[in-house]
C-alpha positions in Angstrom: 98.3 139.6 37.7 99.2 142.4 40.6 95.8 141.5 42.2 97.3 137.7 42.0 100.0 138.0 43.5 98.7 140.8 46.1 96.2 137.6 47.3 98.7 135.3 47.6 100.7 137.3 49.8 98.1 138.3 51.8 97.3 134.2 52.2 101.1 133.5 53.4 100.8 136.1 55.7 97.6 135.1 56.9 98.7 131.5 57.5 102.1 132.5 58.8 100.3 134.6 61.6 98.2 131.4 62.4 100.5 129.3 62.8 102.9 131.2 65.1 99.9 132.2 66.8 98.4 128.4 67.2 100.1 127.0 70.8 103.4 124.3 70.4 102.3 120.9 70.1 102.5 119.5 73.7 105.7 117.2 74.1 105.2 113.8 75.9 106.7 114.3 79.7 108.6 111.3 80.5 107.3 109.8 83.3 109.0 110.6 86.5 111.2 107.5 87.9 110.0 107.9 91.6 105.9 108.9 92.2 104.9 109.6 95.7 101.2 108.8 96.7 99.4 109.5 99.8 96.0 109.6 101.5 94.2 110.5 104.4 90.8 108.7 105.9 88.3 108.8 108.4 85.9 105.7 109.3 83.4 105.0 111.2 85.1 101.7 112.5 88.4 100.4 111.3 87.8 96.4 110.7 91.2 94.3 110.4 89.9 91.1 109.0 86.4 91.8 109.7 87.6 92.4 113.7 87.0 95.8 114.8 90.3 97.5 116.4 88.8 100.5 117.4 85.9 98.9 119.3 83.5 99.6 116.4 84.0 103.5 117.1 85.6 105.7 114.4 89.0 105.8 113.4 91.5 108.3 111.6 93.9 106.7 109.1 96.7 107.9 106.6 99.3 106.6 104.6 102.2 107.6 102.1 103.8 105.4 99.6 107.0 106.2 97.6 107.6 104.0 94.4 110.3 103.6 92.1 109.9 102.8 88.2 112.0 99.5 88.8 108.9 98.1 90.8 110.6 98.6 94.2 108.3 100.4 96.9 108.1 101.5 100.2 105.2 102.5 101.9 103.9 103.4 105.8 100.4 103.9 107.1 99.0 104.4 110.8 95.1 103.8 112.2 93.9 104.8 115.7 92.6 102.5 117.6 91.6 100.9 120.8 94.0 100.4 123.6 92.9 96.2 123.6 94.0 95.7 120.5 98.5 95.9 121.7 98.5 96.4 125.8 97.5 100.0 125.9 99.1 101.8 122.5 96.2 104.0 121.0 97.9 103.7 117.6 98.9 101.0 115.0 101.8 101.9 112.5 102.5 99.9 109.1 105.6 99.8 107.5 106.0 98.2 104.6 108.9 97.4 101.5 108.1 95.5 98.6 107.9 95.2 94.9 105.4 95.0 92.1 105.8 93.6 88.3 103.4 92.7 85.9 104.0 89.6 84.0 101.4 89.3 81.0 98.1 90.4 82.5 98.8 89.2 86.0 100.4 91.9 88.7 102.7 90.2 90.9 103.2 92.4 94.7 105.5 90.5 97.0 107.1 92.5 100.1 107.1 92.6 103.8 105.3 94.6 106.4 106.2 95.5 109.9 103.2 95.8 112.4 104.3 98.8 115.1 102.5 99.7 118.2 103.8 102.8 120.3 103.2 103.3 123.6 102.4 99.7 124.2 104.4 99.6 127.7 106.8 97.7 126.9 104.9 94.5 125.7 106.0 92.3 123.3 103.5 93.2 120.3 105.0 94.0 117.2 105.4 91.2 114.4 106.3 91.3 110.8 104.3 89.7 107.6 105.6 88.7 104.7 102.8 88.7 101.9 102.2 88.2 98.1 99.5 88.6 95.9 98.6 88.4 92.0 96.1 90.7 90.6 94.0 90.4 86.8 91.9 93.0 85.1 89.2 92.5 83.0 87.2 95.0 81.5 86.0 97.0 84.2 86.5 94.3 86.8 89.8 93.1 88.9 90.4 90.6 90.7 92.9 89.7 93.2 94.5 86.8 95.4 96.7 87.2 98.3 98.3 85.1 100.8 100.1 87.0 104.7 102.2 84.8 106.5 103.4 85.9 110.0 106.4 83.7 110.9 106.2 82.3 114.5 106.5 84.9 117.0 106.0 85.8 120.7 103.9 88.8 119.9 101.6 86.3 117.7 100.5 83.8 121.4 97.9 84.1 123.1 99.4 82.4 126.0 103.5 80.8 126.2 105.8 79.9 123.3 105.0 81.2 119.9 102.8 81.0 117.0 102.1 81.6 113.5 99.5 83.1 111.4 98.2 82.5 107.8 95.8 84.8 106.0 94.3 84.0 102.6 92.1 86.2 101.1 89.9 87.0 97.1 88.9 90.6 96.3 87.0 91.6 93.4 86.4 95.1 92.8 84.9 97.1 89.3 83.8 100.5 88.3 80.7 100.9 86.9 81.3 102.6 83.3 80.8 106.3 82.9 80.0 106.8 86.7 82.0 107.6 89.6 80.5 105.1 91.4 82.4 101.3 92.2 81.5 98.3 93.9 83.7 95.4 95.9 83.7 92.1 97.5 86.3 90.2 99.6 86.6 86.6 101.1 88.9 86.2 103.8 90.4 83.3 106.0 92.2 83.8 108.8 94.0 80.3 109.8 94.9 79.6 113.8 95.2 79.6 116.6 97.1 82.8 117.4 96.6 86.2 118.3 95.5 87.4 115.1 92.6 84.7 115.9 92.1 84.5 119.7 91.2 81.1 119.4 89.9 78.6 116.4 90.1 80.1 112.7 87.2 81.9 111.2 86.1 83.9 108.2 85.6 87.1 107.3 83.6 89.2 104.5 82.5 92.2 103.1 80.9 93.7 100.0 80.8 97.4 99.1 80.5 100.7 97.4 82.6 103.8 96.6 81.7 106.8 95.1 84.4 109.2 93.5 84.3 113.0 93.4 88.1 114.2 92.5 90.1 113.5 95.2 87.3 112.4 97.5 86.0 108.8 97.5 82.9 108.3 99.8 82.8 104.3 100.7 79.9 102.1 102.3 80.3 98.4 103.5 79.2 95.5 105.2 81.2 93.6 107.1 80.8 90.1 108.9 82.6 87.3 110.5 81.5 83.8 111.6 83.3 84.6 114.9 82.3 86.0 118.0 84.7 88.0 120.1 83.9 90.7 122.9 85.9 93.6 124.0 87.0 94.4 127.5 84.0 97.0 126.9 81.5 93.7 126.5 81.4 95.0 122.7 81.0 92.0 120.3 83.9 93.3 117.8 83.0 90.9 115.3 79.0 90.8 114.7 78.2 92.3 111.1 77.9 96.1 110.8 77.8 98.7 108.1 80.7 101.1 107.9 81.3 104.2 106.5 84.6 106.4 104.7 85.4 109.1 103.4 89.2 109.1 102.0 91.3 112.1 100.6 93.9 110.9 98.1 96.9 113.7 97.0 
């Protein structure tokens, strides 16, 4: 009976030793009500709507975005580029405010962004675009639809008055299952004349590929238009060309 009970103790101790040795169960953090995301880029060529703005030399990018858990955002991000693009200024600056929801399966983004151009002498070359899209996942795959509209503006003419601009574009992007590797295409239309067209309305494409190594993504693409447009350089800035990223997200 003493050996008994001399066992049994020794197995309460034991297990009462294990478990205040064992580590606390890991409470669920709440997640926090305002995230702030950023990254930081260089490409060989930064392509806005499949024109080149940087006259299809490279390019140094970065942006920061600061989101709330009600959906409201607000974001900024700047590109170098080439002094044709805004009368002289070597740099484009986004700002941007808007809000994202999901209804069902379907993210709806709606907001407003602010095209800045420092040092542009002066010249009247800033405009704002509203813009809204609506994005769906399946599986691996998403898809997405989105529509910019630049109200009438000086900064959008080519030569008196003003004019508008409308941009509809389809993106698909997907991740190929236990890789780090991703693929993309997009379909854009850029409707005229403005600025934004320099001249008629054309189309603009790419497909591509990313591949992921922690906060590093490595991207590849091809990208065309069906218009021709030439620098002041005598650079076409819209023939097809392959470009290449390397983007550091924190």
């Amino acid at each position: 009976m003493r050996k008994s009970i001399l066992g049994l103790s020794a197995s309460l101790l034991t297990a009462a030793f294990a478990a205040l040795s064992a580590p606390a169960m890991a409470q669920d953090e709440p997640a926090p009500a305002v995230t702030v995301t950023g990254n930081a880029a260089v490409v060989s060529d930064y392509r806005f709507r499949g024109i080149s703005q940087t006259n299809k030399k490279f390019a140094l990018q970065g942006g920061i975005t600061v989101a709330h858990e009600s959906g409201f955002y607000v974001s900024t991000w700047g590109s170098s580029i080439d002094e044709y693009v805004a009368n002289g200024s070597d740099q484009e600056l986004d700002l941007i405010g808007g809000y994202s929801t999901t209804v069902g399966g379907a993210t709806i983004d709606v907001g407003v962004l602010y095209y800045y151009y420092p040092g542009n002498a002066g010249a009247n070359t800033d405009f704002v675009e509203p813009y809204a899209s609506i994005k769906g996942t399946f599986g691996p795959a998403t898809a997405k639809l989105t529509a910019n509209y630049a109200p009438k503006a000086k900064a959008l003419t080519v030569g008196n008055g003003k004019e508008d601009n409308l941009y509809l574009a389809g993106d698909v992007s997907a991740s190929i299952p236990n890789t780090p590797l991703g693929v993309s295409a997009h379909l854009g239309h850029s409707f005229g004349p403005s600025y934004l067209t320099i001249g008629k309305e054309y189309t603009d494409w790419n497909i591509g590929a990313t591949y992921t190594w922690g906060h590093l993504t490595f991207g590849v693409s091809y990208v065309d238009t069906d218009k021709s447009l030439y620098s002041s350089a005598g650079h076409n800035i819209s023939k097809a060309g392959v470009l290449g990223s390397l983007t550091a997200s924190f």
